[in-house]
C-alpha positions in Angstrom: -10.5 7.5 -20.0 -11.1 7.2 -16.3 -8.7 7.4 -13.8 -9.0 5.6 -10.3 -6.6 6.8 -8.2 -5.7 4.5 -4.7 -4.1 6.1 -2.1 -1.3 4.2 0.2 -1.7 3.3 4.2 -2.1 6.2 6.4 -3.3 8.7 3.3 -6.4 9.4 1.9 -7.4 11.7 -0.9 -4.8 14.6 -0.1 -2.3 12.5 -1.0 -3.6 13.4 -5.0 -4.5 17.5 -4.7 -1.4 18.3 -7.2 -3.0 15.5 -9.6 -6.7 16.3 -9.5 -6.0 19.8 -10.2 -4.9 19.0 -13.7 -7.5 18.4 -16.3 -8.0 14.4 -16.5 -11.3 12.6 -15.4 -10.4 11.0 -11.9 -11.9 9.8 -9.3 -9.9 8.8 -5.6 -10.9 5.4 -4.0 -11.0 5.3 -0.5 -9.8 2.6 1.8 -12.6 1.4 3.8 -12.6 -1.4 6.6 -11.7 -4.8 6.3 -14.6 -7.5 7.4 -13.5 -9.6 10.5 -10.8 -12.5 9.7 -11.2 -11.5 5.8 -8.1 -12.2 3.4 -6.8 -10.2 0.9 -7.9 -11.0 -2.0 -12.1 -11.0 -0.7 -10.7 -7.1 0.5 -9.5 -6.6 -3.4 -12.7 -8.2 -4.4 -14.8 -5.8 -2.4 -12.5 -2.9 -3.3 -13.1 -3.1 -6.9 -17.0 -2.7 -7.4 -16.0 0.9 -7.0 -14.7 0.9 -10.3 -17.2 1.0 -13.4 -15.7 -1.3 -16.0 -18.1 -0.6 -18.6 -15.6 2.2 -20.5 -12.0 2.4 -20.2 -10.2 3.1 -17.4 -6.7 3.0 -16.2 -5.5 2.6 -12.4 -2.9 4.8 -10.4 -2.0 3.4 -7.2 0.8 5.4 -4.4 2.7 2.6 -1.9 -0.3 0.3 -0.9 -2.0 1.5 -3.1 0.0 0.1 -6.2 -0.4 -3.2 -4.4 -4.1 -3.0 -4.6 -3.9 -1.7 -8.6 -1.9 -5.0 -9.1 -4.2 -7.3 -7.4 -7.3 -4.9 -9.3 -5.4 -5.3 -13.1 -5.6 -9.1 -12.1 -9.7 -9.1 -11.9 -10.4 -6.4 -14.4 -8.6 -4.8 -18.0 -7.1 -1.5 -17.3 -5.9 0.3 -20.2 -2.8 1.4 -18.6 -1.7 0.9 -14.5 0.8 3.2 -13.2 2.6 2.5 -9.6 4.4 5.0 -7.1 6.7 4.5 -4.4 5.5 0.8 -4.3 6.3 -2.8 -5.1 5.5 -5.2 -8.1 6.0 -8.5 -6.9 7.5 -9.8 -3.3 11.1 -9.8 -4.3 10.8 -6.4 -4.3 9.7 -5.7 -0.4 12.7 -5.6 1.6 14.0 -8.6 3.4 12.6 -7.1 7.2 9.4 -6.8 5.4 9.1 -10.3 4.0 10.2 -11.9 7.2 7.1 -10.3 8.7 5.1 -13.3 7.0 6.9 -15.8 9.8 7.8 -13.6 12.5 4.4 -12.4 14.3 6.2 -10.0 16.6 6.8 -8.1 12.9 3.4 -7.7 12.8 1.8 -7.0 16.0 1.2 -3.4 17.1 2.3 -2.3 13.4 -0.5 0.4 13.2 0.9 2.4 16.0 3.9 1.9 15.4 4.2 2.5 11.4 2.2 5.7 11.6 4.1 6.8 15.1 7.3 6.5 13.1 6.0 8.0 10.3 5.0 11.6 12.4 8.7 11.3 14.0 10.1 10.9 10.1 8.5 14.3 8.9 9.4 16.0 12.1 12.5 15.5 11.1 12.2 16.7 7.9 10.2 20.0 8.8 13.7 20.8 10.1 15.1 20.9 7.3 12.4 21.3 5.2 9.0 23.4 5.7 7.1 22.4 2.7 3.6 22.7 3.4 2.9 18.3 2.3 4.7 17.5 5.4 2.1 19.0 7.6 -0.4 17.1 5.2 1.1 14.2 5.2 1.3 14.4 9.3 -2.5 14.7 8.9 -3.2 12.2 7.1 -1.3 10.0 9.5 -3.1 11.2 12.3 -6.3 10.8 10.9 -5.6 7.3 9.4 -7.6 4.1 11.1 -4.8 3.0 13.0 -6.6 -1.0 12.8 -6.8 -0.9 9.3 -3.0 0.3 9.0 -2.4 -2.6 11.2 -4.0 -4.8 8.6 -3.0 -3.6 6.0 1.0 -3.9 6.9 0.0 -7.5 7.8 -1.4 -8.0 4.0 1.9 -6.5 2.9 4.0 -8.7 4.8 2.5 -11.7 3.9 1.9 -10.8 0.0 3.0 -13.4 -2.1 2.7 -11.8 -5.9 4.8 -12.7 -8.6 3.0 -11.2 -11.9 2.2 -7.7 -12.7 0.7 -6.4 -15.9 2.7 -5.4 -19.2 0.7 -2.4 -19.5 2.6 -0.9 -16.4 4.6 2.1 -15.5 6.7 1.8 -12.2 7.7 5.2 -11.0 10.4 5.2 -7.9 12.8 7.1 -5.6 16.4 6.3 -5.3 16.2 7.7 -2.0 12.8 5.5 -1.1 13.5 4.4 2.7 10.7 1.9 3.1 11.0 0.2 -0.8 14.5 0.8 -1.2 15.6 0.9 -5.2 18.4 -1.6 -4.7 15.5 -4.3 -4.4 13.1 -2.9 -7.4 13.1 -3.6 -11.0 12.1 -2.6 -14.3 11.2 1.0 -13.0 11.4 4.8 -13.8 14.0 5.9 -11.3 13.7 9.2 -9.5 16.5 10.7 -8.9 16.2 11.6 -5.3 12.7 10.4 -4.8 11.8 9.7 -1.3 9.0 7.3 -0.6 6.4 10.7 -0.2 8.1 12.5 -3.9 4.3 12.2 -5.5 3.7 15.1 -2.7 7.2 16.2 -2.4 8.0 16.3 -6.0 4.7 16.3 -8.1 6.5 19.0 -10.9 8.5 16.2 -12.0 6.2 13.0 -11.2 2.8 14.3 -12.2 4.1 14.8 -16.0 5.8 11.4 -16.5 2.2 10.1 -14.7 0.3 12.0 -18.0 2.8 11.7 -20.5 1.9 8.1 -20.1 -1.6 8.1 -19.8 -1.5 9.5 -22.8 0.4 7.8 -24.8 
């Protein structure tokens, strides 16, 4: 079975070394930009001829990118859908997030701003902890399309999903700081999972992520 893997805002194919260096058939989709004034769901329409539907296939998806296999799983059949570190429906965002949708100040200059306060986040951490992901992740943030990122947190904001597939394995932190637990449901908790643990802590999430592809 194929395995698409999408990565979340600010990261790109790094964000699944750990994963692709086990022995599964995957490929990484990569974000690519949005056409001027387009809405979401044209962006997910575009997103998914990268997938070949013809034999099975099942979709992982890290943050944003667990948005997008949502959206995908409602176009196409996966066999299976696995998210990370994200959201199912839009009860699930946090409350500042949501209010993004009506308060435009929310959402102007996010770009900057999100992947600014991202670098300051694991600077922090390197302080404590010198794990080599935090200088990838820091990468990956610096090399993000800051106007994407910006358009992408807008999508977020103003999501308005309310169905997600039965075939679907939610895998989250209880110490996620952007998707914070207290709002998510129907999920494998972490113990201790921040919002990064599929880089921080892929000896215990890579497993549960195979055990259940195949199952």
């Amino acid at each position: 079975m194929k395995i698409y893997l999408i990565p979340g805002i600010g990261a790109d194919s790094r964000m699944y070394e750990k994963l692709m260096e086990r022995d599964i058939d995957a490929k990484v989709l990569e974000w690519f930009k949005p056409l001027q004034d387009e809405r979401f769901d044209e962006y997910v329409k575009r997103f998914a001829k990268q997938i070949e539907t013809r034999e099975p296939f099942a979709l992982v998806g890290n943050s944003l990118g667990g948005i997008m296999a949502i959206e995908l799983s409602k176009l196409m059949s996966p066999e299976k859908v696995i998210i990370i570190s994200s959201v199912k429906q839009r009860k699930e965002l946090p409350i500042y997030i949501r209010l993004g949708k009506y308060i435009s100040i929310l959402r102007k200059g996010t770009g900057y701003s999100y992947t600014g306060l991202n670098r300051f986040l694991v600077r922090l951490l390197q302080l404590q902890n010198q794990e080599a992901f935090l200088q990838t992740v820091l990468e990956m943030h610096r090399d993000a399309d800051k106007e994407f990122v910006r358009w992408a947190i807008d999508k977020v904001m103003k999501w308005e999903n309310k169905t997600y597939p039965n075939q679907l394995l939610h895998l989250h932190g209880t110490r996620d700081l952007l998707f914070p637990i207290i709002f998510i449901k129907n999920c494998v908790r972490i113990e201790g999972g921040s919002h990064m643990m599929l880089m921080e802590r892929p000896d215990e999430v890579i497993p549960l992520i195979l055990e259940y592809l195949e199952s």
